[in-house]
Backbone as XML, in Angstrom:
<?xml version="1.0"?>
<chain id="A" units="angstrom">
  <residue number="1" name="UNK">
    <atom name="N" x="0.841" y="-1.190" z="0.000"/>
    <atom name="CA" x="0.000" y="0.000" z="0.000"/>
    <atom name="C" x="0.879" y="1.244" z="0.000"/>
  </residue>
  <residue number="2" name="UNK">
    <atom name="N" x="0.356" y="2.476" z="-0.751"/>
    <atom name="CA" x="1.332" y="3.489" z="-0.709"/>
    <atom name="C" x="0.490" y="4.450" z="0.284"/>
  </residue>
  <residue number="3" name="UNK">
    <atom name="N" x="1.985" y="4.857" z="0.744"/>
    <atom name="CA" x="1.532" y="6.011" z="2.244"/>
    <atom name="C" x="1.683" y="7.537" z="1.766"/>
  </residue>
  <residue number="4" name="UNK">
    <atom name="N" x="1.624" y="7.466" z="0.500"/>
    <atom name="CA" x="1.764" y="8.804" z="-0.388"/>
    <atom name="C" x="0.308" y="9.188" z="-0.072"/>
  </residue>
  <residue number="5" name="UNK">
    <atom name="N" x="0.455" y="10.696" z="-0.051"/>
    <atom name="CA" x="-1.149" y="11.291" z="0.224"/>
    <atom name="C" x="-1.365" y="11.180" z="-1.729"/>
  </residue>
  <residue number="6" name="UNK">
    <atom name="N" x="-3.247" y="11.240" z="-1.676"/>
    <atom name="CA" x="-3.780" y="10.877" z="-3.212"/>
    <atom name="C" x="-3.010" y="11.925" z="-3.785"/>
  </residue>
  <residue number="7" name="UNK">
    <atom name="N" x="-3.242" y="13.024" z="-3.663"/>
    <atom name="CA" x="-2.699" y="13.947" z="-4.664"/>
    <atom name="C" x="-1.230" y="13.588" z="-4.866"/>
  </residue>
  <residue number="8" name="UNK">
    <atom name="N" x="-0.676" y="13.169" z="-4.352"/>
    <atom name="CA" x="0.717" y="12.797" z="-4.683"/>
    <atom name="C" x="1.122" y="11.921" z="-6.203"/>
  </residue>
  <residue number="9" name="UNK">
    <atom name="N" x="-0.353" y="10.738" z="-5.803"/>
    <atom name="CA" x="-0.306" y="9.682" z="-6.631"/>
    <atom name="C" x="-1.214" y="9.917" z="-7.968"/>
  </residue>
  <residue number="10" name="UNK">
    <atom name="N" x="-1.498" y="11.381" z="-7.875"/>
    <atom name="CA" x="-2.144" y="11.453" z="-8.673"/>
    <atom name="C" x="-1.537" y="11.497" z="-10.505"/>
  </residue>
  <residue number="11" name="UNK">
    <atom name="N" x="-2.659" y="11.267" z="-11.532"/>
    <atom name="CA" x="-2.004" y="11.205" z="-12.700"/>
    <atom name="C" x="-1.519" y="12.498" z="-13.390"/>
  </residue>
  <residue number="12" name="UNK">
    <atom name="N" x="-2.457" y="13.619" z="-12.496"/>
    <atom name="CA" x="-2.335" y="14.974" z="-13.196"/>
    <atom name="C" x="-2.254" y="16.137" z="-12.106"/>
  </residue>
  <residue number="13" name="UNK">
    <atom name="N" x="-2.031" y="17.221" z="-11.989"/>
    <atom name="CA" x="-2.164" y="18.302" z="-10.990"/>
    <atom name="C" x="-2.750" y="19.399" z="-12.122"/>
  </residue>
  <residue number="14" name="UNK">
    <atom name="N" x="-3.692" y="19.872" z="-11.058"/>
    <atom name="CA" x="-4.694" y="21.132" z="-12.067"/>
    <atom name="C" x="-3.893" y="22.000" z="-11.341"/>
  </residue>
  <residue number="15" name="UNK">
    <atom name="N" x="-3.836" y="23.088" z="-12.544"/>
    <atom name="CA" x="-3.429" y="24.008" z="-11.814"/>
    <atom name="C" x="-4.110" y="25.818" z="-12.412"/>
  </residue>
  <residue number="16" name="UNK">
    <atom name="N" x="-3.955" y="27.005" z="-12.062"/>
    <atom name="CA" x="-4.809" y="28.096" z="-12.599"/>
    <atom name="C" x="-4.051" y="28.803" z="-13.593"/>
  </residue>
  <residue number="17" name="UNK">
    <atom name="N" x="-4.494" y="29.124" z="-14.844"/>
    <atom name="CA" x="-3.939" y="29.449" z="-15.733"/>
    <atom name="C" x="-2.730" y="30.332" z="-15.618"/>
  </residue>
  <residue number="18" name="UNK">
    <atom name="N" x="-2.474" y="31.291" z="-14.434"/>
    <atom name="CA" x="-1.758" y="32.144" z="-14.198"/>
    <atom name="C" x="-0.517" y="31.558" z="-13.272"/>
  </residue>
  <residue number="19" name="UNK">
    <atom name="N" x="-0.716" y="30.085" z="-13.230"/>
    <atom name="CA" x="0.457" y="29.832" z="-12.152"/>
    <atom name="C" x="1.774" y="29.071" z="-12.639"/>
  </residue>
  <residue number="20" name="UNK">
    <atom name="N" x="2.919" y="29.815" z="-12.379"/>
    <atom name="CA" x="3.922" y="29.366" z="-12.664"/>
    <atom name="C" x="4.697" y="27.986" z="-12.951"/>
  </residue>
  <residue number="21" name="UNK">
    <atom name="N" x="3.992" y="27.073" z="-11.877"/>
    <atom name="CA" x="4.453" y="25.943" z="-12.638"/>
    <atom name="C" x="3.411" y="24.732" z="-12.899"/>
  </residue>
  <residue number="22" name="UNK">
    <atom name="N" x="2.357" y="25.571" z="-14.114"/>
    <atom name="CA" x="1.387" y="25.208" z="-15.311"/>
    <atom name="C" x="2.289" y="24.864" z="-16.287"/>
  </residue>
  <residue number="23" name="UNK">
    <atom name="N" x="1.962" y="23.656" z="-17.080"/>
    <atom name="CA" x="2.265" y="23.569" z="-18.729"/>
    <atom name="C" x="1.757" y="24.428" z="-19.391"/>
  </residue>
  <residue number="24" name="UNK">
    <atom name="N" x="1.652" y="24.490" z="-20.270"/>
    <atom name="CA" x="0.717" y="24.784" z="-21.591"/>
    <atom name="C" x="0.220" y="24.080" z="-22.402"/>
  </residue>
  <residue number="25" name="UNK">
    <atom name="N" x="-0.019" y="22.518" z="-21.908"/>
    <atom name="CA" x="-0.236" y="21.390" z="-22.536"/>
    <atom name="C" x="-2.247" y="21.560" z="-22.867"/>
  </residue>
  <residue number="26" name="UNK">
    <atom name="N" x="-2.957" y="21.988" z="-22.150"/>
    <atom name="CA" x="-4.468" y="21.767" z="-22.033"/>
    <atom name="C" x="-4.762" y="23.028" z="-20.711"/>
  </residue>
  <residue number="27" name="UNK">
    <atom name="N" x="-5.570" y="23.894" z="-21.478"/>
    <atom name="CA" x="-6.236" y="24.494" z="-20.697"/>
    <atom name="C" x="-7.826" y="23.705" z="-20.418"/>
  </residue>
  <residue number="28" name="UNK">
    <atom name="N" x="-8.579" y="23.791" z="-18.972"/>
    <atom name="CA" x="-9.473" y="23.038" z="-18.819"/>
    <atom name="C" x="-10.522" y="23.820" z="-18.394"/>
  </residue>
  <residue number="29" name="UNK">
    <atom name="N" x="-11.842" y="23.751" z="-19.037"/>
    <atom name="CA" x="-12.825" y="24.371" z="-18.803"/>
    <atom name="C" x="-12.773" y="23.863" z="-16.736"/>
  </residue>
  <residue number="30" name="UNK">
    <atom name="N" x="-13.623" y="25.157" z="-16.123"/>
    <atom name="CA" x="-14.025" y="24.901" z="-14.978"/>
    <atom name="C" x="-14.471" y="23.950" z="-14.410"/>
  </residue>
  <residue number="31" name="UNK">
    <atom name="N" x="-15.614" y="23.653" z="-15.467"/>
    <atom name="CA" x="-16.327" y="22.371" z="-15.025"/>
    <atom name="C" x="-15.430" y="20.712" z="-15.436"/>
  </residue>
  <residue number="32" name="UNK">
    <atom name="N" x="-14.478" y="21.291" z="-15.891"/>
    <atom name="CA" x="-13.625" y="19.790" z="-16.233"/>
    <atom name="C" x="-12.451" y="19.716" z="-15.566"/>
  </residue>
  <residue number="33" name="UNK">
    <atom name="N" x="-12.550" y="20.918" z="-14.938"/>
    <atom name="CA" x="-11.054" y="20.766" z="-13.912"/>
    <atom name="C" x="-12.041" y="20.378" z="-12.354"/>
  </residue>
  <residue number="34" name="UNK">
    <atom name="N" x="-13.157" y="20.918" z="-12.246"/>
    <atom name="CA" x="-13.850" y="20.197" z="-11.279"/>
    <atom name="C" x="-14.152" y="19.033" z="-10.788"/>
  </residue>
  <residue number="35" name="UNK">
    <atom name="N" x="-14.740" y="18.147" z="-12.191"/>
    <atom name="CA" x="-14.756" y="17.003" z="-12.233"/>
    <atom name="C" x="-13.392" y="16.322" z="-12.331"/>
  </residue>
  <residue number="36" name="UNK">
    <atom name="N" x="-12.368" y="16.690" z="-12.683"/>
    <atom name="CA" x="-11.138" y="15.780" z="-12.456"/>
    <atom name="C" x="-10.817" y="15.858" z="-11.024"/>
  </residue>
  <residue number="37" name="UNK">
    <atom name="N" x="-10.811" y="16.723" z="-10.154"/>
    <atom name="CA" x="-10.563" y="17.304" z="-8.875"/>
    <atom name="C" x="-11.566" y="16.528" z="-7.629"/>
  </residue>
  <residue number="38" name="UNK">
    <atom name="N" x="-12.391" y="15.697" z="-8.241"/>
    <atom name="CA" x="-12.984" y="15.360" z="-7.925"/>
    <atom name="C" x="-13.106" y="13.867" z="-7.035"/>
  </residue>
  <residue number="39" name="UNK">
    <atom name="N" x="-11.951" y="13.124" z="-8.261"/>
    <atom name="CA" x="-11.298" y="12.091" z="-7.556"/>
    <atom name="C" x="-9.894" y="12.245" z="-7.707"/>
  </residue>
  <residue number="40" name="UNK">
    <atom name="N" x="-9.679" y="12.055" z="-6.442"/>
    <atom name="CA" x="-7.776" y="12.432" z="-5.928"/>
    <atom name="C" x="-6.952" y="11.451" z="-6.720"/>
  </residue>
  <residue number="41" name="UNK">
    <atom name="N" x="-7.880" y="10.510" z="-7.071"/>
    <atom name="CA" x="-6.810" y="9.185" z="-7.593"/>
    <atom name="C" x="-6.080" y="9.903" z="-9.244"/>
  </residue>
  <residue number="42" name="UNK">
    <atom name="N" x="-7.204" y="10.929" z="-10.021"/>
    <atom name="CA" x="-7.174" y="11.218" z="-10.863"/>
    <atom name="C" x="-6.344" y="12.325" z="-11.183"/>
  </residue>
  <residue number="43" name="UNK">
    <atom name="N" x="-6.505" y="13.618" z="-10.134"/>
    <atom name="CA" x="-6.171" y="14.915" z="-10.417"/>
    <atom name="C" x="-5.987" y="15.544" z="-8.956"/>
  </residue>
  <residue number="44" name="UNK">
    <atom name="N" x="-4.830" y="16.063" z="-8.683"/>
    <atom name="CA" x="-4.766" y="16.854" z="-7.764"/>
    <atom name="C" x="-4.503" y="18.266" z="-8.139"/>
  </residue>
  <residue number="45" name="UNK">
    <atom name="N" x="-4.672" y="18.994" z="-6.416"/>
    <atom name="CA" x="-4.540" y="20.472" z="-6.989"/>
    <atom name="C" x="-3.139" y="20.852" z="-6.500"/>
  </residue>
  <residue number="46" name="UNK">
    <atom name="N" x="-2.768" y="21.682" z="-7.190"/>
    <atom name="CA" x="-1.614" y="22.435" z="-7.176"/>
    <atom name="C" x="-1.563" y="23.204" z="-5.978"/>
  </residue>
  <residue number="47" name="UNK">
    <atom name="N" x="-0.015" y="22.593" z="-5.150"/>
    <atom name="CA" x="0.068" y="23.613" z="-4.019"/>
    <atom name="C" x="0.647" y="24.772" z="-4.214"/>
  </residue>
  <residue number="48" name="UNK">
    <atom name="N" x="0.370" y="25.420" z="-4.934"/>
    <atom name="CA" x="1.266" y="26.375" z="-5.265"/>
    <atom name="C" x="0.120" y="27.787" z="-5.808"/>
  </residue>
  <residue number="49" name="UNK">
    <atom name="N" x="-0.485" y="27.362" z="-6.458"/>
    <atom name="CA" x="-1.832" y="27.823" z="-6.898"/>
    <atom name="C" x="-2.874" y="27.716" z="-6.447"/>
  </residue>
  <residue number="50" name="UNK">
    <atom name="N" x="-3.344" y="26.673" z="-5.818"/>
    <atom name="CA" x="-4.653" y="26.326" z="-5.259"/>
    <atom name="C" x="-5.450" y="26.920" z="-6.230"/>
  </residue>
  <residue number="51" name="UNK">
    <atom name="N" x="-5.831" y="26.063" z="-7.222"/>
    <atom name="CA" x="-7.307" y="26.021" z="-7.935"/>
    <atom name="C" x="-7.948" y="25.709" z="-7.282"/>
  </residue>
  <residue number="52" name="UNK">
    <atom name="N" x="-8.406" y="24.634" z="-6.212"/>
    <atom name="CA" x="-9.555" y="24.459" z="-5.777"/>
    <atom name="C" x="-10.099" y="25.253" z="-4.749"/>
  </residue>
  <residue number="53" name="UNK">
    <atom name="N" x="-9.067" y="26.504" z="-4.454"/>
    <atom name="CA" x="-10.251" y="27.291" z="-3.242"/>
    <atom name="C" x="-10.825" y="28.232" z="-4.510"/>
  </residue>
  <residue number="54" name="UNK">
    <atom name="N" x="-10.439" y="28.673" z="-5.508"/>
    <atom name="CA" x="-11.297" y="29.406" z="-6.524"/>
    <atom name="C" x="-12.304" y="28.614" z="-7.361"/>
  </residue>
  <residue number="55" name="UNK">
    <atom name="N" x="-12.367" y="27.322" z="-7.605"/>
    <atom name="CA" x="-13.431" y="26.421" z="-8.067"/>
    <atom name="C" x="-14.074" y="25.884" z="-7.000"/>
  </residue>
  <residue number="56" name="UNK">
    <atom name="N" x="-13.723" y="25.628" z="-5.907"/>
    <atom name="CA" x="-14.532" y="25.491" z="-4.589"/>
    <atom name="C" x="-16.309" y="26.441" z="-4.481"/>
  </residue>
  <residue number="57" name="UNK">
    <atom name="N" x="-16.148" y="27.654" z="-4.798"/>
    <atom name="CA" x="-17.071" y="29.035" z="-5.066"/>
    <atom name="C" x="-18.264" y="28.355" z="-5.863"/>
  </residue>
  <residue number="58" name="UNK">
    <atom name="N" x="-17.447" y="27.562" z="-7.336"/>
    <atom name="CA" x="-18.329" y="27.262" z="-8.732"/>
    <atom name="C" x="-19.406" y="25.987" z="-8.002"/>
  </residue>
  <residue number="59" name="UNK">
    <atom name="N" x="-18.728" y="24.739" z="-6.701"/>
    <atom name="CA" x="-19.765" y="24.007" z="-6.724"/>
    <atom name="C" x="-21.033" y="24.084" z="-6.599"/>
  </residue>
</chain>
């Protein structure tokens, strides 16, 4: 079993268009960075940015 927190293990990190360490690979509508954010296994949020206290507002 891994003792990594989910976001660690996650496949992707969302992050807010304005934050420094974003790709430029896929910008993601709100509602699709929500739903990825949704399960940790999938998508975590960026500590650095915190998208999810500004999409937190949208649920």
């Amino acid at each position: 079993m891994d003792d990594a927190p989910l976001w660690q293990r996650a496949e992707f990190l969302v992050h807010r268009p304005d934050c420094a360490q974003a790709s430029s690979d896929r910008l993601l509508t709100d509602r699709e960075a929500l739903e990825m954010l949704a399960d940790p296994e999938v998508a975590g949020s960026c500590d650095v940015c915190r998208p999810d206290t500004i999409l937190r507002q949208l649920r």
